[in-house]
N, C-alpha and C positions, 0 to 999 in steps of 0.2 A: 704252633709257635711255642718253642721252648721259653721257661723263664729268663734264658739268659739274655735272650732276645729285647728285653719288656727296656727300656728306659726310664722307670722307675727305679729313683735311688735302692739299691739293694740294703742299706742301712736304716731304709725308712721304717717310722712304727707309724705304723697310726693307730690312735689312741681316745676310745669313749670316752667323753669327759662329763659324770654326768650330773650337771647343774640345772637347778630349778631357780629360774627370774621373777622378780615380781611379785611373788606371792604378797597378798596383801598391803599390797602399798599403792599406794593414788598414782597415777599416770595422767598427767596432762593434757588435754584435748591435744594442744600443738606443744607435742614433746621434745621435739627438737628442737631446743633453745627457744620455744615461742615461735618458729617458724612454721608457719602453715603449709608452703611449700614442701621445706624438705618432710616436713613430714607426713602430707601425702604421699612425697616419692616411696619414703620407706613403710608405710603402711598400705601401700597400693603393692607391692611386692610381696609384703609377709604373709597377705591373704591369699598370693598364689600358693607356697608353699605346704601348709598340710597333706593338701592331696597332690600339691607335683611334686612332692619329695618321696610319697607312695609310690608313685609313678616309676620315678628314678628305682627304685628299689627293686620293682616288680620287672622293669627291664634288663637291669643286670642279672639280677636272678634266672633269670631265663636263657643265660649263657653260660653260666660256671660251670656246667657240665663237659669233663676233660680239660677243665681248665690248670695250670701249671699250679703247681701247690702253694707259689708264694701267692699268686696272684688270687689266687681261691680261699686264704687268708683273710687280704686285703679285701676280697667281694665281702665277706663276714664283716670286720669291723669298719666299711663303710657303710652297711645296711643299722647294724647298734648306732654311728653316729645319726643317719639318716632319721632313724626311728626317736631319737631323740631331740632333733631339728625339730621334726611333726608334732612334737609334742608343748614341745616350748613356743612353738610359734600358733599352737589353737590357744592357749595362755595368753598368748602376745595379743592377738587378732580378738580375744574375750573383751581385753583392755582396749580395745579399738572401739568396739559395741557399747562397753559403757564407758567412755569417753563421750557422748551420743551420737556416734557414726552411724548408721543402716549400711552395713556392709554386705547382706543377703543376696542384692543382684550381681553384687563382683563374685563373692564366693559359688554364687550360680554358672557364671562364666566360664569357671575355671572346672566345674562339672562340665557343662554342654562341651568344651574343650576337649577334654578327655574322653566323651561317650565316642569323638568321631576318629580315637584311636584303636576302638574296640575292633578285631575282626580281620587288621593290618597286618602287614606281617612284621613280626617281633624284631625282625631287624630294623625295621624303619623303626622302631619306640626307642632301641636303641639309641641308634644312631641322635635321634632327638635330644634324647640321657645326655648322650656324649656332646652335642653344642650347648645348651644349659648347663654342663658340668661347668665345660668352658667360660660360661659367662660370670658363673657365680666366684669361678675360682681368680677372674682379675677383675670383678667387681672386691670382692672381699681382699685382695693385695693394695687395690688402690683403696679402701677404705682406714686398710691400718699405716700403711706407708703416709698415709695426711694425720698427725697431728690435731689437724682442726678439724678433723669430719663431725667429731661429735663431742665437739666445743659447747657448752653450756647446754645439752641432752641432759634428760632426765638420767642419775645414773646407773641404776637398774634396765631398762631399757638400751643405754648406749652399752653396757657389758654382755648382756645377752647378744646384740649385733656384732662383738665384740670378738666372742667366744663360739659364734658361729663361723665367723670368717676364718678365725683359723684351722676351723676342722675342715672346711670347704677347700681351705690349702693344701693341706694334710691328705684329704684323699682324692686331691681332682686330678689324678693318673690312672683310678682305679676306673671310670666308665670306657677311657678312652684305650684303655691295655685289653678291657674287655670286647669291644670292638674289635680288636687288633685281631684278638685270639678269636672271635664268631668268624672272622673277615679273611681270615690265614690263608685261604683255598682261592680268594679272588686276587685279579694283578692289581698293580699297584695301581694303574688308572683308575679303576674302576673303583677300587676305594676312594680314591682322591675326588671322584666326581661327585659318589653319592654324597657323603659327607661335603663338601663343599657348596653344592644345592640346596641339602638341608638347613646349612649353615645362614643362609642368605633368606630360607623360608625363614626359622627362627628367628635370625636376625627383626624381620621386616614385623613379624606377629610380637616379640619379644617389647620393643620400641612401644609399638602402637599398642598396645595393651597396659604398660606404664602411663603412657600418655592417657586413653581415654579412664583407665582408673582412675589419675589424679584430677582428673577434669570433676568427675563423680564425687567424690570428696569433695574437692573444696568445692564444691557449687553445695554441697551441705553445710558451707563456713561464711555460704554467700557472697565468693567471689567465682565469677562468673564471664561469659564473653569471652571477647576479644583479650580482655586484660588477664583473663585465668590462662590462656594458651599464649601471653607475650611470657608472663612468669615465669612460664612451665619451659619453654624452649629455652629463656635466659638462666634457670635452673639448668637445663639440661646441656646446653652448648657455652654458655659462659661463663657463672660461677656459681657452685663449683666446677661444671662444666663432667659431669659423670661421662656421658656419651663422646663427648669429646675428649676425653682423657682415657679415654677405653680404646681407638681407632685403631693405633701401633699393637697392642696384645691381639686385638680382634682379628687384624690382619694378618699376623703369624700362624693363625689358624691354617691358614691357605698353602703356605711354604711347603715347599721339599721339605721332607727329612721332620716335620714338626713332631713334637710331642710337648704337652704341657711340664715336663719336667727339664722341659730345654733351657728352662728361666729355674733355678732351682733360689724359692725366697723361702726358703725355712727359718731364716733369720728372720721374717715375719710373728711367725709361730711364737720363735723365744721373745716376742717385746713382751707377749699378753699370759703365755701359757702358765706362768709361775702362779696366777689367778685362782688354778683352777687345780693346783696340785693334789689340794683333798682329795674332788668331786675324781677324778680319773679311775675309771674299771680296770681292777687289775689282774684280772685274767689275759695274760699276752694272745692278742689277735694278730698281730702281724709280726713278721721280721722284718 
């Protein structure tokens, strides 16, 4: 697969930004505006990341080899951004623990998770790469496209989610170009299939793993039953409605001809990026 091939803007940078959240400032048990809810959704997520963003890293790596030059760029300075996601988000997830969460059995999960990728073959970790790219990359468009996501958030905590999302903009072309280029040699079904199976495993594991983390959580906040899974669904399908406001991106996945840069929101990027002008590494990683 030649670069010319790739549908990634040829004008794109992407670009380390690198900022430290948090540091010594109190975080709120329910940091989202007092919401116990949203704030289990978002701290039932953060714990996955440390090690699934290792993950992401170790997968694409494992295919840059002959990879086109712009695009073996882009594998570089999405692994700098990645490595520094992991890092801000053990910070993040620190403030979780002493918040007084016991988050040890979630962050176990997401271990035993991972041990059952060991051994597979590298394209399947991929391919996984590449539907969590997906997910992260129009979770984090519909988080800055709202205004109100993180309305009365603590706001240390809402700028680090802030400043994630745009970098998860910024390089959510690079798992799936990667893909493209390990995948060159199969037809096009055949791509279409795998990834569209995995898409639907992910999906189905992705869901249900938010769900039973925030259940975990807040039954540490003592809400519990029936009442913690009406919340959690009226969180998730009515207001603000994440899962349901995901459906239309989620299902592009599937399309002819898809690629996440089919939707080009880089004007995303410039609401927040001015933030962060300092913190940015300027050694050029990408064209």
């Amino acid at each position: 697969m030649s670069a010319a091939t790739l549908k990634t803007p040829l004008d794109l940078t992407i670009t380390p930004r690198d900022r430290r959240f948090g540091r010594n400032a109190p975080q709120a048990r329910w940091w989202m505006g007092g919401d116990p809810i949203a704030t289990a959704f978002y701290n039932a997520l953060s714990i996955t990341f440390p090690k699934g963003e290792a993950f992401f890293i170790e997968s694409v790596k494992a295919f840059r080899e002959g990879a086109p030059e712009k695009l073996e760029r882009e594998i570089k300075a999405f692994v700098v951004q990645e490595v520094i996601h992991s890092r801000e988000h053990v910070s993040f997830n620190k403030r979780i623990a002493e918040a007084g969460y016991d988050i040890r059995h979630l962050e176990q999960k997401v271990t035993d998770s991972l041990e059952l990728t060991k051994g597979r073959p590298q394209i399947l970790n991929l391919c996984v790469t590449m539907a969590l790219e997906h997910y992260t990359a129009i979770l984090a468009a519909q988080f800055l496209n709202d205004a109100t996501t993180f309305k009365g958030a603590d706001q240390e905590q809402a700028n680090l989610w802030k400043w994630h999302a745009i970098e998860e903009i910024e390089h959510k072309g690079v798992a799936y170009d990667t893909w493209l280029h390990a995948t060159r040699d199969w037809t096009r079904f055949k791509r279409w299939k795998v990834k569209s199976i995995m898409m639907l495993l992910v999906t189905k594991n992705f869901w249900s793993n938010r769900f039973d983390g925030m259940l975990e959580l807040l039954a540490q906040d003592g809400i519990t039953g029936w009442k913690a899974k009406a919340r959690i669904l009226w969180y998730m399908l009515g207001n603000p409605g994440p899962m349901r406001r995901l459906l239309k991106p989620w299902a592009a996945f599937f399309l002819r001809g898809f690629h996440p840069w089919n939707h080009d929101d880089r004007n995303l990027i410039a609401l927040v990026d001015s933030q962060y002008e300092d913190a940015r590494l300027r050694t050029p990683v990408a064209a």
